[in-house]
C-alpha positions as CSV (number, residue, x, y, z in Angstrom):
1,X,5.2,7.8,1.0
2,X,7.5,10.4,2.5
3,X,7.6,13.9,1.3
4,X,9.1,14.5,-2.3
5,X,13.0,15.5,-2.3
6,X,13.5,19.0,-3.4
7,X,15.4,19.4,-6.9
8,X,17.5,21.9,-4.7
9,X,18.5,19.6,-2.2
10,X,20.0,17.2,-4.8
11,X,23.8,17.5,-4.9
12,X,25.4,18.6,-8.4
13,X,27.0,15.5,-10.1
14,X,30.1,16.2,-12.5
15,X,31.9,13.3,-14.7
16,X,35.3,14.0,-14.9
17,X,37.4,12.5,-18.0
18,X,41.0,13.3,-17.9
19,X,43.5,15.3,-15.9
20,X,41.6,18.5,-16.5
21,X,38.5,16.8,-16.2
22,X,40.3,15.9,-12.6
23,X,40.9,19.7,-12.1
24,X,37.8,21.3,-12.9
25,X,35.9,18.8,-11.0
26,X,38.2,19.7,-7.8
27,X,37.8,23.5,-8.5
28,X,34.4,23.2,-8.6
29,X,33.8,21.4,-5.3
30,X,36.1,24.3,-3.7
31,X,33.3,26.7,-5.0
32,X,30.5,24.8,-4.5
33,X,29.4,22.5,-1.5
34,X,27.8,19.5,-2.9
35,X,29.7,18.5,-6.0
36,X,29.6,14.7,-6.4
37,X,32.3,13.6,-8.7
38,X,32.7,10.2,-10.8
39,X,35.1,9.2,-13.6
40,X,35.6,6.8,-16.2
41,X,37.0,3.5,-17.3
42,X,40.4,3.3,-20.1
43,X,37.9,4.0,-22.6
44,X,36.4,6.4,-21.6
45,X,33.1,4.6,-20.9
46,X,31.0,5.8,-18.1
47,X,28.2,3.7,-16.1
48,X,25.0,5.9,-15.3
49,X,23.9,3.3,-13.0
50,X,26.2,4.4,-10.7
51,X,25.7,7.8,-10.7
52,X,23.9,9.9,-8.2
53,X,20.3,11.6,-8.1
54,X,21.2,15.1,-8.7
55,X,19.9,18.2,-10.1
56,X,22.7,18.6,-12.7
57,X,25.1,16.6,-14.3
58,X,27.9,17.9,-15.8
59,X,30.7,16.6,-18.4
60,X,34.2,18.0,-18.1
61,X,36.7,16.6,-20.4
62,X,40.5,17.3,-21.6
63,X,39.1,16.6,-25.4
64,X,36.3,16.3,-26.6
65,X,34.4,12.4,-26.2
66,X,31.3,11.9,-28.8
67,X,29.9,8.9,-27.5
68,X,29.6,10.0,-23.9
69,X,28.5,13.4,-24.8
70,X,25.7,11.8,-27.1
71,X,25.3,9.4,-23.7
72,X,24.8,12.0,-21.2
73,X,22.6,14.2,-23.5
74,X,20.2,11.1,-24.2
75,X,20.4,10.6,-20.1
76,X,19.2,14.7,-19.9
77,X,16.2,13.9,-21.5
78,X,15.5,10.5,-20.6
79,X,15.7,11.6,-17.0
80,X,14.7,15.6,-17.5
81,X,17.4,16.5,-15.3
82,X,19.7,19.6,-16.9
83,X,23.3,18.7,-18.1
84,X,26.6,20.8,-19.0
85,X,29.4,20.0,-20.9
86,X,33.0,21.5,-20.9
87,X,35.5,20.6,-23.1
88,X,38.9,22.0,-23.9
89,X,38.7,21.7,-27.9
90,X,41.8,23.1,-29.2
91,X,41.9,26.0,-29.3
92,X,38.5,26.6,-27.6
93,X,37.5,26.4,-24.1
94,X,33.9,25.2,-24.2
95,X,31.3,26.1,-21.6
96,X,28.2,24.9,-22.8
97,X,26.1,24.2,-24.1
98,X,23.5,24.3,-20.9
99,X,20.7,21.6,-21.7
100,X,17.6,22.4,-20.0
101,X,15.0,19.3,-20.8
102,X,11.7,20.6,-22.6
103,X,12.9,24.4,-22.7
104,X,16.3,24.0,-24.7
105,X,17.8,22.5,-27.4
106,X,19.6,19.3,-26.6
107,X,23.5,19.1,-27.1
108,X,22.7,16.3,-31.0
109,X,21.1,19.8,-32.2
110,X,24.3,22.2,-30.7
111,X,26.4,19.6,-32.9
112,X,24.4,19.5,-36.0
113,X,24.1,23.5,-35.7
114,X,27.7,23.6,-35.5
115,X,28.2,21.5,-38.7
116,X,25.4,23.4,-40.6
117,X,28.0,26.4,-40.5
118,X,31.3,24.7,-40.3
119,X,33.0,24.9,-43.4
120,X,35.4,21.7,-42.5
121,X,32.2,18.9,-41.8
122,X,35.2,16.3,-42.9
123,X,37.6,17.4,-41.3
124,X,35.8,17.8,-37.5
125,X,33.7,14.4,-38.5
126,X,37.1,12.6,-38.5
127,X,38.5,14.1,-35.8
128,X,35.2,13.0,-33.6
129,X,35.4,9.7,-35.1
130,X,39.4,9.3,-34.3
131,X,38.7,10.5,-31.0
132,X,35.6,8.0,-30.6
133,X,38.2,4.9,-31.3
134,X,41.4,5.9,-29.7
135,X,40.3,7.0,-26.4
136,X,44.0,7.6,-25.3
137,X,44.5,10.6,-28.1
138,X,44.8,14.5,-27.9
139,X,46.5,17.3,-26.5
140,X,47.4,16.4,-23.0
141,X,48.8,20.2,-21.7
142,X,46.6,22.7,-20.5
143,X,46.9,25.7,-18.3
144,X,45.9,25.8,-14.6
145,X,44.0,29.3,-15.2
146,X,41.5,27.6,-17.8
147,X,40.6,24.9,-15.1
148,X,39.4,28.2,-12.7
149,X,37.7,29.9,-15.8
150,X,35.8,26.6,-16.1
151,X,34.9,26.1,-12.5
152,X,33.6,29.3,-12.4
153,X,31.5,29.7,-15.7
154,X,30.1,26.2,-14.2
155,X,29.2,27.8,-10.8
156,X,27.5,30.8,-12.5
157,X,25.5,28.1,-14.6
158,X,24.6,26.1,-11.5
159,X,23.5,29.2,-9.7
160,X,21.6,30.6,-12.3
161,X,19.8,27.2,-13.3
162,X,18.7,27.1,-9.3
163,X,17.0,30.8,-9.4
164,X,15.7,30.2,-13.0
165,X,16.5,27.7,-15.9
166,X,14.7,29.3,-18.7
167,X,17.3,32.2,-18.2
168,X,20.2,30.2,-19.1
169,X,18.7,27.5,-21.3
170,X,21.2,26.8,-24.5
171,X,23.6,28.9,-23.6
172,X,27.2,28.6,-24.9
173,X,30.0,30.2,-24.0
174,X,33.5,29.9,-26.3
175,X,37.2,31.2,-25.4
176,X,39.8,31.6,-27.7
177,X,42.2,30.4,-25.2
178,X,45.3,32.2,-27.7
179,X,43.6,35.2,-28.3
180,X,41.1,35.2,-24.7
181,X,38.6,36.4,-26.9
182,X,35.4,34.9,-25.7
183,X,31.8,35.1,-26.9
184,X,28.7,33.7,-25.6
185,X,25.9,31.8,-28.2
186,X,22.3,30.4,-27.7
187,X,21.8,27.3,-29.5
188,X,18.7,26.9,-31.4
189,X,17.2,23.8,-31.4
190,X,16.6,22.0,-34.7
191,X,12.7,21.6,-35.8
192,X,13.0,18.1,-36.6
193,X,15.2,16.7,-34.1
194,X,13.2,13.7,-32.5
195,X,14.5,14.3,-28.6
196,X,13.9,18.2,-28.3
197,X,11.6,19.5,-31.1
198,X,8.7,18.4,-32.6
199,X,9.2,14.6,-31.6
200,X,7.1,13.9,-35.3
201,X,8.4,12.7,-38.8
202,X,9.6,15.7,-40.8
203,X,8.0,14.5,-44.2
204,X,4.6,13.8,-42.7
205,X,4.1,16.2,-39.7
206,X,2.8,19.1,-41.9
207,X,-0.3,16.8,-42.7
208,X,-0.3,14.2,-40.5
209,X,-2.3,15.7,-37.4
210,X,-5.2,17.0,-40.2
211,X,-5.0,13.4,-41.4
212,X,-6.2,11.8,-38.3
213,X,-8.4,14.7,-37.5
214,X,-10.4,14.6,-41.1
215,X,-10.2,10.4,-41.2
216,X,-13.7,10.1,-42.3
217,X,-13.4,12.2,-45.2
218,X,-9.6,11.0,-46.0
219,X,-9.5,8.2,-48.6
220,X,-6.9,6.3,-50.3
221,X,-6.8,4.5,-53.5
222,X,-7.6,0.7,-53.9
223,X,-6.4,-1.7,-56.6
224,X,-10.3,-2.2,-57.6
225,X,-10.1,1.9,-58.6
226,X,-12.5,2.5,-55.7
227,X,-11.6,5.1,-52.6
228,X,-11.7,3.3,-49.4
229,X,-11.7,5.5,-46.0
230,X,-8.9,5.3,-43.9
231,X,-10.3,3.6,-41.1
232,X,-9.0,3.7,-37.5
233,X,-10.1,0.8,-35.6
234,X,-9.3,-2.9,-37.2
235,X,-12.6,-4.5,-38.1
236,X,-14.9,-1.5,-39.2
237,X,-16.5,-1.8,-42.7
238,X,-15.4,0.9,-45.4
239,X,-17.4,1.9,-47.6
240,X,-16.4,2.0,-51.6
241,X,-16.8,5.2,-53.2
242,X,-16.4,5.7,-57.1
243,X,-13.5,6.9,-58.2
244,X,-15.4,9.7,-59.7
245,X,-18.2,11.3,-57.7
246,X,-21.2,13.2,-59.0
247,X,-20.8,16.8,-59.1
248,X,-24.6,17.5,-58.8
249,X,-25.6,15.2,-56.2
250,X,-28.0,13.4,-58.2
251,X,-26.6,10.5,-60.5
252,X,-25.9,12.6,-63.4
253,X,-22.7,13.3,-65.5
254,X,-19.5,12.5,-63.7
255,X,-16.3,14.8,-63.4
């Protein structure tokens, strides 16, 4: 086997959707050397398959498209390859957030951070649904300066994931693109969330690691009113226990 490619050496891949998807995509290659660009189909389906080896893949979209974002975030992990997503979202300009595999929170827990403290959960749920099954709708316009803010919060992000992810990981950066008031945001990860955080079942995980550790001495109930052990491997004999145990050790009264 040859020598292993370099993560550094692998070009930066951006999906475009979109004619400002288009632009930011060309800006980007004009500041960076080895952008590798693909679209999408009429409905706004994308085909990973196709898609290059590269050290970050990016999403930059006219509106915002649920499915693909949930796509490409599921791809981030699967393959532990960083992603960014930017989205005009009227009247934001989205940079963000930057999903670092096994350091950040993943883009499902930006979302369900950004519901816990919307107060219009309705109202943005339809929207992403409408937008989900009418892949032709939203505001078409844009202006050309938002396409070079873009490409360049995208080259920052790019440049500082190659000297040091952990320095960038989360990160979110909003424009009011009325006002240009602009603030930045690190998304914090949500504790159950099964692709970035604990990976275990919130109603179980604060007993279940004891529970396998402490198996001998764990028991559950039987219909005979006997404890039986909770045996690990198929086949081994339990042993029936009373339901009530001496106190004393010797056979007398029982609790």
């Amino acid at each position: 086997m040859g020598e292993p490619i370099h993560a550094l050496s692998r070009p930066v891949h951006i999906i475009s959707v979109g004619a400002f998807g288009n632009a930011v995509a060309a800006a980007l290659k004009e500041l960076l050397p080895d952008v590798l660009q693909t679209g999408v189909d009429a409905q706004n389906q994308a085909y990973p398959a196709s898609w290059p080896i590269a050290r970050v893949n990016i999403l930059a979209s006219w509106r915002p498209v649920p499915a693909l974002q949930q796509l490409i975030d599921g791809i981030s992990f699967a393959w532990k390859r960083p992603s960014i997503t930017v989205v005009l979202n009227a009247p934001y300009l989205l940079v963000g957030p930057v999903v670092v595999p096994g350091i950040s929170a993943c883009y499902n827990c930006y979302e369900r951070r950004f519901l816990q403290h919307s107060a219009r959960q309705e109202v943005y749920r339809s929207l992403q649904d409408h937008y989900d099954q009418h892949p032709e709708s939203g505001p078409q316009g844009y202006l050309p300066s938002l396409v070079h803010i873009a490409a360049l919060r995208l080259a920052q992000n790019i440049l500082q994931l190659d000297e040091d992810a952990s320095k960038i990981a989360g990160q979110i950066w909003h424009m009011n693109t009325l006002t240009r008031y602009t603030f930045t945001a690190q998304v914090v990860g949500v504790h159950a969330c099964p692709r970035c955080g604990l990976r275990r079942d919130e109603a179980t995980r604060s007993y279940l690691d004891m529970q396998k550790e402490l198996a001998d001495i764990f028991y559950q109930t039987g219909g005979n009113g006997l404890y039986q052990p909770v045996l690990e491997e198929p086949g081994a004999e339990a042993i029936a226990m009373p339901a009530r145990m001496s106190m004393n050790g010797h056979g007398g009264k029982t609790c």
